[in-house]
N, C-alpha and C positions, 0 to 999 in steps of 0.2 A: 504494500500500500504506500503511495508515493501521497503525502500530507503539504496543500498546500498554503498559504497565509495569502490573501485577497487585501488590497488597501486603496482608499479610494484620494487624492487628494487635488481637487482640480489645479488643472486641465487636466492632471493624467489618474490612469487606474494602474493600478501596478500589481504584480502576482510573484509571489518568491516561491519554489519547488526547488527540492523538497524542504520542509521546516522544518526537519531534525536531521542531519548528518552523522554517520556512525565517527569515531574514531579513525584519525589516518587522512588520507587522501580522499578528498570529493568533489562537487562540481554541484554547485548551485545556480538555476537558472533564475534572471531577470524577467519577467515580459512587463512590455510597458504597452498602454494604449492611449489614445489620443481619445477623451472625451470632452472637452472640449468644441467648440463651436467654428476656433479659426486652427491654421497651422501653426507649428511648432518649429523650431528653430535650434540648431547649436547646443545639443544640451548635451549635458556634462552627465554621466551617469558613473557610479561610485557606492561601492559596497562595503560597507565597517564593521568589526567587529563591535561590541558593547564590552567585551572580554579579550581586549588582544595577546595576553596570555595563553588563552585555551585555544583562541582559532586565529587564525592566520589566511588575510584574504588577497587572492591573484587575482589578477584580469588577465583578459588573452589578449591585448593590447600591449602596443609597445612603450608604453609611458608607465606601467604597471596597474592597480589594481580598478581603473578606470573605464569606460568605452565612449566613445561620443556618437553622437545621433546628428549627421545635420540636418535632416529632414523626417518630420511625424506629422503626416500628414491624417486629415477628419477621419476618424474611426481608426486608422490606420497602428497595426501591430509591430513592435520589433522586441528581439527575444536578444539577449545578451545572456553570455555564457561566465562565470565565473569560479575559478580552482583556489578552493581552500584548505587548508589542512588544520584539525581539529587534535586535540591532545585531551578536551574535555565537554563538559558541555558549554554551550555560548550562545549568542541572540546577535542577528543583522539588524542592519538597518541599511537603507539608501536614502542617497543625497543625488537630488538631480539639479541643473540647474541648467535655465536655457533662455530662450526670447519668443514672445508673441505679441503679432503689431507691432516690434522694435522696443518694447516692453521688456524688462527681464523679471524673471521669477525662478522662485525658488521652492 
């Protein structure tokens, strides 16, 4: 059973899979959705531990544990992939940060 955490915070909805990671090596997926009304822009996407002791968070991006989006467009889906390695139990969070209208939000 793959357990997933659903969060809604406009413009975007966001989905993290799986919520719980065993010990070792794993791979946590991002999906973000545009619910919002206009497009999206430039966004910064970034996965933290709450425990950086216990887990330890990659991205597959070459700048590390980040990925950027320059385009999320109305409804429009994008899934980011990130490698973490776990020594205990821990809790994510994401940080996105981007532009709509030439507006930035966070």
């Amino acid at each position: 059973m793959t357990a997933r955490i659903s969060r809604y915070k406009h413009p975007l909805e966001y989905e993290v899979s799986p919520a719980e990671v065993d010990t070792g090596s794993n791979w946590i997926t991002l999906k973000l959705r545009n619910i919002g009304a206009k497009r999206l822009h430039g966004l910064d996407v970034q996965l933290h531990s709450l425990d950086t002791f216990n887990l330890t968070v990659y991205g597959t991006g070459l700048f590390g544990g980040g990925h950027n989006v320059s385009d999320l467009g109305l409804k429009e889906e994008k899934e980011m992939v990130f490698r973490v390695n776990a020594i205990g139990p821990a809790s994510v969070y994401a940080t996105i940060t981007g532009h709509q209208d030439g507006d930035s939000f966070w």
